[in-house]
Every structure is written in structure tokens, then in C-alpha cells.
C-alpha positions in Angstrom: 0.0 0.0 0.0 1.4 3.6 -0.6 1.8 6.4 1.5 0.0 10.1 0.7 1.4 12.5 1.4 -0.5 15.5 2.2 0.1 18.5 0.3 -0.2 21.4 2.2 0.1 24.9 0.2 2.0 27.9 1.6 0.4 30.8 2.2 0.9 33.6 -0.4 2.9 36.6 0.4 0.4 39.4 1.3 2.5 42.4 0.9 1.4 45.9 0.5 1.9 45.7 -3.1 0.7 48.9 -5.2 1.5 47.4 -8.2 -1.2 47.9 -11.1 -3.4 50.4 -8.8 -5.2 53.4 -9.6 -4.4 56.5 -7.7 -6.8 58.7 -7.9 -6.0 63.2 -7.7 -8.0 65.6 -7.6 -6.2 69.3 -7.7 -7.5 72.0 -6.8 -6.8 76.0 -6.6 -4.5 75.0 -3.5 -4.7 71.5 -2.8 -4.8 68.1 -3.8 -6.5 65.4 -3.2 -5.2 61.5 -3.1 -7.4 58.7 -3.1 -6.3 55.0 -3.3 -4.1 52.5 -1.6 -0.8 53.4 -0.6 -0.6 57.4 -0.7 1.3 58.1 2.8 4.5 56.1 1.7 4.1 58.3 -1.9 4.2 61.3 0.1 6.6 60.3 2.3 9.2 58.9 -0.4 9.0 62.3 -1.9 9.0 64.9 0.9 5.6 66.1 0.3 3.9 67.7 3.6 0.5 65.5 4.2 -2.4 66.3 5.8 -5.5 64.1 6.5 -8.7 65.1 5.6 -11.5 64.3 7.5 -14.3 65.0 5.7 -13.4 63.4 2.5 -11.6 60.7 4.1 -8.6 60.7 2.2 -4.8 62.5 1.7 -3.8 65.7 0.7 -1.2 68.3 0.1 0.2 71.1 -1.5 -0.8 71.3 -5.5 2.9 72.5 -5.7 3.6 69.0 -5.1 1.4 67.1 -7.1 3.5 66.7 -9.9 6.5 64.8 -7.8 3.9 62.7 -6.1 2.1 61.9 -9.7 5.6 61.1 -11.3 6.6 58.9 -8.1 3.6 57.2 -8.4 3.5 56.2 -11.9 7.7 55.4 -12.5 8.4 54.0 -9.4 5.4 52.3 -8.0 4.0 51.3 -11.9 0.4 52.4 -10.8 -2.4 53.8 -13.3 -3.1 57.7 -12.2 -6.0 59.8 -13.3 -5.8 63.2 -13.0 -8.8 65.9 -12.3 -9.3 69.5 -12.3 -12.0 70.7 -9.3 -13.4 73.8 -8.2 -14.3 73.8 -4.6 
């Protein structure tokens, strides 16, 4: 008679991978806005000042900055990001 052997899978590596993920940006007169996963280390891998906001729930900083956060975001991290123009 033969042995089985039981085959038991390892678990896959969850990582914090923001591979192939949209980031979202809305800019503003001032400000912009930065929805999606993984927008604190972005800010923080570029220098940009960050400020949470509470009553749309997401990141933002300085429209002076967009454009290193944007370019960070797309060559470094390889994620899709759309780009919007809002008056508020």
C-alpha cells in the first residue's frame, strides 16, 4: 500500500503591493486630493507635507507637489493615475 502524502500549500505573500493600482487626484486651486491604496509612503518617499482630511476621508497636500507625487507614483510604483481639475 502507498503512503499520501498530504500536500499542504504555503500561504501567499500578502505584501502591501501597489503594483497595477489606480491612484486617484484631484487638484485644486491650492490643494490636492489623493485617493487610493498606498498614498502616505508616496508622500513620504517624496518629501511632500501630508495632511489628512476628514471629511473626504482621504490625503492631501500642497498642488505645488502634485507633480513629484504623480511622477513617483507612476515610474516608481507602476500604478495607473487619473488626474482631475475641481473647483471647490
Amino acid at each position: 500500500m502507498t503512503e499520501l502524502t498530504l500536500f499542504t500549500p504555503t500561504p501567499k505573500r500578502r505584501g502591501t503591493s501597489t503594483r497595477g493600482t489606480t491612484l486617484r487626484v484631484e487638484v485644486g486651486r491650492r490643494t490636492c486630493w489623493l485617493y487610493g491604496p498606498g498614498v502616505r509612503p508616496v508622500l513620504d518617499a517624496v518629501g511632500a507635507p501630508r495632511q489628512w482630511g476628514h471629511t473626504r476621508r482621504c490625503w492631501m497636500t500642497s498642488v505645488d507637489r502634485a507633480d513629484d507625487v504623480i511622477t513617483w507614483a507612476e515610474h516608481k510604483q507602476r500604478r495607473h493615475v487619473t488626474v482631475e481639475a475641481v473647483q471647490r
